[in-house]
Phi, psi and omega in degrees: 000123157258166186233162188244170182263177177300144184300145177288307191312290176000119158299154205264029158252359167259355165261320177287183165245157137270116169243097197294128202254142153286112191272350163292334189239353194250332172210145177232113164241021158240019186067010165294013184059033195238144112352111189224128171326322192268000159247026157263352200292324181277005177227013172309340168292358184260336186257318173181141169109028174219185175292249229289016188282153195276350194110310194321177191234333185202148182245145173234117205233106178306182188294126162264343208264155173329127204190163173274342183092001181319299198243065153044011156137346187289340188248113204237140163301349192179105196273013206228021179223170165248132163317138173307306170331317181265000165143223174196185176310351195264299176317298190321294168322325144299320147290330171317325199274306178327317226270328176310319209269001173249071193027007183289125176304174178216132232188100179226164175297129149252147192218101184263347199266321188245170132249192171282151177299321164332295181337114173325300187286006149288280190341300196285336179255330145308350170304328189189202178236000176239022180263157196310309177269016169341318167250030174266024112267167206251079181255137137283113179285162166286165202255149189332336173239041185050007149328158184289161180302329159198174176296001208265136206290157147235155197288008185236011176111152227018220184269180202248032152225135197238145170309094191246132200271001176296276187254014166079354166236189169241132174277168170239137160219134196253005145237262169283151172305338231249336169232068151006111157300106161327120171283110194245020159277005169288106179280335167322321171278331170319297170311292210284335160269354150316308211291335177291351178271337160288329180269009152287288170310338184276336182265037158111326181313135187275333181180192230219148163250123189233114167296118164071013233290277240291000180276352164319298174290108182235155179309125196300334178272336165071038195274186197295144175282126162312124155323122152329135160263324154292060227254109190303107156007305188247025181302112179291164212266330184293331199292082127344290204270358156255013170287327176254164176243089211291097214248348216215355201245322197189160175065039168294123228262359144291353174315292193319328168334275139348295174287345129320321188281330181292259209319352144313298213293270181338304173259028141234035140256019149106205189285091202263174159213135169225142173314247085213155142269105170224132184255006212302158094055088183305354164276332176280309198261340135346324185273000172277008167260026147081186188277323175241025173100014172273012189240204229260131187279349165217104166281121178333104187271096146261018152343306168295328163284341170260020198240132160269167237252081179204147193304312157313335193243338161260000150307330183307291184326290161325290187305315177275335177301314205299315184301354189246340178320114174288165172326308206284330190298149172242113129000131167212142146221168174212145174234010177176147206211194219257353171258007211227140165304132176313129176306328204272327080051285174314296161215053148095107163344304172295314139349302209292319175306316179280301183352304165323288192289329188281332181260021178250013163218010169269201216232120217109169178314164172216135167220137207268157170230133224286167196067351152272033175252006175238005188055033165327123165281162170315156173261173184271092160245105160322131178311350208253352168251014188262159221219319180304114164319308189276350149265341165298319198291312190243344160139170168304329193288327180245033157318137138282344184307310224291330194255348206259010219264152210308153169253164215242147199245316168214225171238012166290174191309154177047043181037018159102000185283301206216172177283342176227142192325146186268179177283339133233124197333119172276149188309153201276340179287010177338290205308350161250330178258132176178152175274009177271330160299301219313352179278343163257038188216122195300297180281030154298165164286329143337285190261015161297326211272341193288298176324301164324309180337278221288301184323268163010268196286349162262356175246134176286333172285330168291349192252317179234002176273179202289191191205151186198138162286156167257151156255121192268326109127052147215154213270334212247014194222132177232131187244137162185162204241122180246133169212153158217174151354287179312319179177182175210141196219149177272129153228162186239125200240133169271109196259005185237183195248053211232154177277168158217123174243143220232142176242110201274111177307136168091337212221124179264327180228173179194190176207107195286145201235343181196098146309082155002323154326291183095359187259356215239139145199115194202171179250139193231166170268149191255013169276320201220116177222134213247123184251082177304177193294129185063031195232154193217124186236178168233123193253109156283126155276000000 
């Protein structure tokens, strides 16, 4: 068989992955046991531009910048530095330049909706009601019966307004009291967060992963959010903001405004990309790629992480982005990210293969989280180690700690991250899951994901052609068809742990070309196609 490569017209954020590194968690290279630019720099060869390198297309980097560290980097001080921990600007640049010199895109966190209260412009704007930023935050007085100013929640527990004795009002923070809301009804603020996003862009960066972008915008009146009529049981007493149905907090429909402007800004500096974390709804959130494609080119698709892990319910899923898609829009997934329970956690280690082949051959962007190409488990975190705002606050069950945890590199102390303890426990199975074995073991899940890579990127129909599900007609195999000019390929997914033969309509025969296995390449009948347990194949028709 031959494959051809992707049509060139293509943008390189509609052909590539994306692989999101925790800078904290993925390399320590002076051994404080903390994650650093310059040992991400030193492990860039694991991502691409070596033989045996994973493929990938672009790096994506949580907040490096200066910051106290409350929410790990979300609350940030300086949006136009690197924190020391992680190195500093001369490092930055440099991995830029490394990451360039293997094609890697560069992809970093912008955090637009809060800063840290640390941030010059919160001092200057808590100082008094008469300093120049006074209204660069979200201030408020308390209401005629010294009540808080409305009812609205923070995502990390309680209400979302805290008291400043300065001035005598209350400010919003719609997370930690520790991260102050931008007023971005301010054109000042307007300015001044463009320009951190220029100053990125003049140093080389390709595009903005933007945290929480639809929470930006909130109603200029700011009234009380409707009550639930429902309340989930095991609703910790503190969660204000899942009590409500936050309607008035976020996803205002002047957002889009903005978010034009941001993608002016963006493409002219040539072929940019920006992300979004939007959680929204699909009628809501279809609407952040704008009415003709001017608003942000990949709004989060995090559907598959909130879908349960069964063939039917994620063909359902898939089958509705597509069908709400305008012509213009390009598709992405994901299935796990530095706030999300580990996949392999989730739905089962045997699993994690197919998981792999389904989100490197549906049709869109991927984006990887770094250590599932090793099926990393949750980790074990003791209370007495846990670091995570939102699990000290709100109980161990909504920890983040659990996904963050080192990434294991061989089997010396501390899987190879770091020389010294980390910062959070590394999972106790290092010494086997780790990449230097799994690189010398022909059927690992490591090189199931290089293969899926390199397949991706040399077949134009699995990376940018069309796409249409089949019915095979079990409930326990989810089918789909990838095709363009060049070919057409079947892939067949098993989602249980049971064998299945499977009857394809219309297609009498094929060649299966990549097992999840890894063991399989043959010619099969498309009548009775034999599916072992938990396996997954890609069929040239």
């Amino acid at each position: 068989m031959t494959l051809s490569n992707p049509p060139s017209s293509a943008p390189w954020w509609k052909q590539g992955v994306v692989y999101q590194i925790y800078p904290r968690s993925f390399m320590d290279s002076n051994g404080d046991g903390v994650g650093d630019i310059p040992g991400i720099i030193s492990k860039l060869d694991h991502l691409a531009g070596a033989p045996n390198s994973l493929g990938v297309d672009a790096v994506w980097l949580s907040p490096f910048y200066p910051s106290p560290m409350a929410d790990f980097g979300y609350d940030v001080s300086d949006y136009c530095n690197v924190h020391p921990l992680f190195g500093d600007l001369a490092d930055f640049d440099r991995f830029l330049a490394e990451a360039h010199k293997r094609n890697l895109k560069v992809i970093i966190d912008w955090v637009p909706n809060h800063t840290s209260d640390h941030h010059p412009w919160f001092v200057e704007s808590r100082e008094d009601r008469t300093n120049p930023k006074r209204d660069w935050y979200i201030w408020r007085d308390a209401r005629s019966d010294g009540s808080l100013p409305n009812n609205w929640g923070s995502v990390f527990g309680g209400p979302a307004w805290e008291w400043d004795k300065n001035r005598k009002q209350y400010y919003l923070h719609q997370f930690l009291k520790e991260q102050p809301d931008l007023n971005w009804r301010n054109p000042e603020v307007y300015r001044a967060m463009l320009d951190t996003l220029r100053f990125w862009l003049d140093r080389g960066v390709d595009g903005f992963r933007m945290d929480v972008l639809g929470m930006i915008y909130k109603h200029p009146d700011l009234p009380d959010n409707p009550p639930r009529s429902v309340i989930p049981s095991n609703l910790p007493a503190d969660d204000i903001f899942s009590r409500l149905i936050n309607i008035y907090n976020q996803d205002q429909d002047d957002v889009h405004d903005v978010l034009r402007d941001i993608r002016r800004l963006l493409d002219s500096y040539g072929e940019t990309c920006i992300i979004g974390e939007i959680w929204y709804e699909l009628p809501r959130w279809v609407k952040y790629y704008g009415e003709r494609g001017e608003g942000i080119h990949l709004p989060f698709n995090f559907r598959l992480i909130n879908t349960p892990w069964d063939a039917m319910k994620v063909r359902q899923s898939v089958d509705e982005l597509e069908d709400i898609l305008p012509s213009f829009a390009w598709p992405n997934y994901v299935l796990g990210n530095h706030d999300q329970t580990r996949l392999s956690s989730k739905i089962g280690e045997q699993q994690t293969r197919v998981a792999a082949m389904l989100l490197l051959t549906l049709r869109g962007t991927s984006t990887l989280y770094y250590g599932d190409e090793l099926a990393i488990p949750n980790g074990d975190i003791p209370i007495e180690k846990m670091q995570d705002p939102s699990g000290i606050r709100l109980g161990p069950e909504r920890g983040r700690d659990i996904c963050r945890t080192p990434m294991q590199w061989d089997n010396s102390p501390y899987a190879g991250f770091s020389t010294h303890e980390p910062w959070l426990p590394v999972s106790p199975d290092f010494t086997t899951r780790n990449v230097a074995h799994y690189d010398k073991i022909h059927t690992s899940l490591l090189n199931l994901y290089r293969y899926l890579l390199r397949l991706r990127k040399s077949t134009s129909a699995l990376n940018t052609g069309s796409f249409k599900s089949i019915d095979a007609g079990n409930d326990d195999c989810y089918v789909y068809q990838r095709q363009d000019e060049n070919g057409r390929y079947l892939v067949a997914l098993n989602f249980s742990a049971a064998a299945h033969t499977l009857n394809i309509p219309r297609v009498s025969k094929g060649h299966v070309i990549l097992s999840t296995h890894l063991d399989r390449a043959e010619q099969v009948s498309m009548k009775s196609l034999k599916l072992r347990p938990d396996e997954g194949v890609v069929i040239s028709l």
